[in-house]
KOLLONU-414403 format. One record per residue (C-alpha): x, y, z; residue in three letters. Coordinates in nm, 4 decimals. Example, Ala and Ser with C-alpha at 12.3 -4.5 7.8 and 13.67 -1.06 7.14 Angstrom:
% residues 2
+----------+----------+----------+------+
:       px :       py :       pz : rest :
+----------+----------+----------+------+
:   1.2300 :  -0.4500 :   0.7800 :  ala :
:   1.3670 :  -0.1060 :   0.7140 :  ser :
+----------+----------+----------+------+
% end
This chain:
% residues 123
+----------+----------+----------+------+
:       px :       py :       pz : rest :
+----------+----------+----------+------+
:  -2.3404 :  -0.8833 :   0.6167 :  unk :
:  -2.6293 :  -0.7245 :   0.4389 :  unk :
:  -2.9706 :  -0.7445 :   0.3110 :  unk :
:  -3.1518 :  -0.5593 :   0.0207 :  unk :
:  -3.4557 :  -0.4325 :   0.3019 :  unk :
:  -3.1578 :  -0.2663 :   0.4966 :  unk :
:  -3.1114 :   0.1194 :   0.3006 :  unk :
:  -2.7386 :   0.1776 :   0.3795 :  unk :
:  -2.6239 :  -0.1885 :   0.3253 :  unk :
:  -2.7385 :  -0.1948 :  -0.0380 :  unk :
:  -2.4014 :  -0.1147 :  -0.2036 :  unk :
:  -2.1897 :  -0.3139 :   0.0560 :  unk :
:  -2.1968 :  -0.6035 :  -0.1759 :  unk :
:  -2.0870 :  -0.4299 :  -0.4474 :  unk :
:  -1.8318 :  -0.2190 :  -0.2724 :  unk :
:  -1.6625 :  -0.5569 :  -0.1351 :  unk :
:  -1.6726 :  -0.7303 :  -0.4612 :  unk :
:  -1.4732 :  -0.4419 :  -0.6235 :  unk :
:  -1.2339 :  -0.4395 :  -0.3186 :  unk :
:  -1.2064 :  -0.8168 :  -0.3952 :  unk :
:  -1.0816 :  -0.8188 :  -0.7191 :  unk :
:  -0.8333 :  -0.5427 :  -0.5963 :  unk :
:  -0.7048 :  -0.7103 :  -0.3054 :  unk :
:  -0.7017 :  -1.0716 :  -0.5387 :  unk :
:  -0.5944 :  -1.3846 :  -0.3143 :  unk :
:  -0.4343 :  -1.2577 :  -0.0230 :  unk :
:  -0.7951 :  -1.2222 :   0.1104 :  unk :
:  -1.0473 :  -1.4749 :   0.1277 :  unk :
:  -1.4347 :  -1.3019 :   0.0944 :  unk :
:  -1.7480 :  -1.3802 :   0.2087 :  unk :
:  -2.0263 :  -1.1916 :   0.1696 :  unk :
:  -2.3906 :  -1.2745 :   0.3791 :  unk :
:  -2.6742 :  -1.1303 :   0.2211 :  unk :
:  -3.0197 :  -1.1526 :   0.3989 :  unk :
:  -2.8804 :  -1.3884 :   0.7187 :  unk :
:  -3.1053 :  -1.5321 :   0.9739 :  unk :
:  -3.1929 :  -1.3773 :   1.3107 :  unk :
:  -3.0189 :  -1.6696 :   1.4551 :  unk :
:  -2.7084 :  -1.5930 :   1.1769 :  unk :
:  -2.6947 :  -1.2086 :   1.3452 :  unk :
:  -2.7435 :  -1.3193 :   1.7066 :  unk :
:  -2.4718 :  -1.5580 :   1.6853 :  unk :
:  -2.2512 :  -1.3357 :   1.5465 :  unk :
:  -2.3480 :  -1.0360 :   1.7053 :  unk :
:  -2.4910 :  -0.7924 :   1.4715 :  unk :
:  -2.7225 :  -0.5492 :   1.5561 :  unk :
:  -2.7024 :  -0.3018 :   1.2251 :  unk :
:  -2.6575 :  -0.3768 :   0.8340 :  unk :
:  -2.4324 :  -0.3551 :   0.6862 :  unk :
:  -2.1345 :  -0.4772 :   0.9316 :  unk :
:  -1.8008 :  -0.5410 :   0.7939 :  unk :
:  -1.6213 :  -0.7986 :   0.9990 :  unk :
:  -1.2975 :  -0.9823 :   0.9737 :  unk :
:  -1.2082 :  -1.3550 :   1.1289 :  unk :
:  -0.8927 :  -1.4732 :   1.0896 :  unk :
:  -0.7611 :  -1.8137 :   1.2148 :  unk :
:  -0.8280 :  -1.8914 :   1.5667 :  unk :
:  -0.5676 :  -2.0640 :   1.7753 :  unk :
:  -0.7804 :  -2.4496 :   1.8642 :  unk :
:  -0.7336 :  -2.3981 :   2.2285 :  unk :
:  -0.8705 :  -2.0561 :   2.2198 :  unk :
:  -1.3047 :  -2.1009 :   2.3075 :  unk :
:  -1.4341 :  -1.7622 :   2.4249 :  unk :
:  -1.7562 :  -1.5923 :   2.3592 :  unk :
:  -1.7056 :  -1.2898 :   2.4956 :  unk :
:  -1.8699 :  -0.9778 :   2.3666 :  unk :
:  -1.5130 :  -0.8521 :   2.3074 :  unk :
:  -1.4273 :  -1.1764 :   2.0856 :  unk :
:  -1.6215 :  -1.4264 :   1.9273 :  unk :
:  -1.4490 :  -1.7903 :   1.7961 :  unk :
:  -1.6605 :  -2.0183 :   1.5045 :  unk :
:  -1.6092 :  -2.3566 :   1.3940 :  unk :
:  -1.6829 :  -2.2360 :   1.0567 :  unk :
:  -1.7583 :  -1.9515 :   0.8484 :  unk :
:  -2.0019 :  -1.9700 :   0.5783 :  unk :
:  -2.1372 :  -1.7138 :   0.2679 :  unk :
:  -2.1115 :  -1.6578 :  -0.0855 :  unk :
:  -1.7573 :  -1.6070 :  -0.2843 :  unk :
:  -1.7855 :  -1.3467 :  -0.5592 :  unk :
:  -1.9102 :  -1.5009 :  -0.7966 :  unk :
:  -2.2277 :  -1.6264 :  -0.5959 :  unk :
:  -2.1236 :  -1.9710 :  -0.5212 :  unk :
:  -2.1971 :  -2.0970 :  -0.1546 :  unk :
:  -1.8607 :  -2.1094 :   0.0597 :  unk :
:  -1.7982 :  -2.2805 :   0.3906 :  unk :
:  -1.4645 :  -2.2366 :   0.5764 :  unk :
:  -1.4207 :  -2.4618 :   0.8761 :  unk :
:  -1.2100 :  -2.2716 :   1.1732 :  unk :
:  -1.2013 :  -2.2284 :   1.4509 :  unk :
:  -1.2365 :  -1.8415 :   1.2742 :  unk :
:  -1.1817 :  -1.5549 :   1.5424 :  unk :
:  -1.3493 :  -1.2082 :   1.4770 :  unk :
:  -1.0618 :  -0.9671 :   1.5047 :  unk :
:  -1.2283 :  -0.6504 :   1.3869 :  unk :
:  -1.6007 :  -0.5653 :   1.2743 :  unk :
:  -1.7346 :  -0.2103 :   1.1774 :  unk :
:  -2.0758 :  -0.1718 :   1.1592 :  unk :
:  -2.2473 :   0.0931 :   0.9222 :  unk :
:  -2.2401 :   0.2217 :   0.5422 :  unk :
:  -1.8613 :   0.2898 :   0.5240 :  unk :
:  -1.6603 :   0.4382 :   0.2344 :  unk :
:  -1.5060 :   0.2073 :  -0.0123 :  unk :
:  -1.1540 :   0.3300 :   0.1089 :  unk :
:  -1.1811 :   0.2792 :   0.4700 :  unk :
:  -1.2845 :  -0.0665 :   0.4048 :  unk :
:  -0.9773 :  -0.1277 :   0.2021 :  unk :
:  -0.7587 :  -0.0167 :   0.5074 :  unk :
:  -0.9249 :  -0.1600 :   0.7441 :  unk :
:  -1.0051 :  -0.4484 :   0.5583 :  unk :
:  -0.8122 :  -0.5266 :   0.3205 :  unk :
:  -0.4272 :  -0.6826 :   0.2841 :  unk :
:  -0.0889 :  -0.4561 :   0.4169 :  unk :
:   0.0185 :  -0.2922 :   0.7038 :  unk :
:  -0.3188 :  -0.1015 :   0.7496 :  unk :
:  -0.5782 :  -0.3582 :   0.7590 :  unk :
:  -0.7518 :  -0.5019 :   1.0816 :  unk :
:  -0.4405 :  -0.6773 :   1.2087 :  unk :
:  -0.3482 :  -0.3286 :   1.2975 :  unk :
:  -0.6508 :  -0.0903 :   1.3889 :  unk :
:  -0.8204 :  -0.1722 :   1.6643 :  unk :
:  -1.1172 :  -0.3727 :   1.7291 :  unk :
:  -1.4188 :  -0.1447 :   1.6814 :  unk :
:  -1.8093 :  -0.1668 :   1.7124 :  unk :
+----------+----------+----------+------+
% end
């Protein structure tokens, strides 16, 4: 998530459309560019940019926890600009909030043994 009013998250667009390309199919993007107060209270965001990753949610699986958070659907722009719903249930399994460097978000984010199915859930 970012918006254009928020300094640091200017170039987190840009940074995860390059990663995009890199990491091709094997992950799906989104990106959420100026979201509603509503948009960052239900998915509890407090800076811009924030960098988080859902992946499938088992259906019987309905917390809202402030450790995890579970949507019916998941909804932003693909790279090219198009709008893109998902439908779920999603489950956040890691989020990093902040300007980050381009190659921490490909580790953390990104496909292989070093992205968020491995590093720990982080604020």
């Amino acid at each position: 998530m970012s918006a254009p009013w928020a300094g640091p998250s200017r170039p987190a667009p840009t940074v995860l459309r390059e990663l995009a390309r890199r990491w091709g199919t094997a992950v799906q993007v989104l990106i959420v560019e100026e979201p509603s107060e509503d948009l960052l209270e239900h998915w509890q965001v407090d800076v811009l940019p924030t960098w988080l990753r859902f992946l499938p949610a088992a259906t019987n699986v309905r917390s809202h926890g402030a450790q995890e958070l579970i949507l019916d659907e998941l909804a932003g722009t693909d790279l090219d600009g198009a709008d893109v719903t998902l439908t779920g249930p999603w489950e956040l399994v890691h989020r990093r909030t902040g300007a980050q460097p381009k190659h921490l978000i490909d580790a953390e984010f990104g496909p292989g043994e070093r992205s968020a199915e491995a590093a720990p859930h982080r604020r």
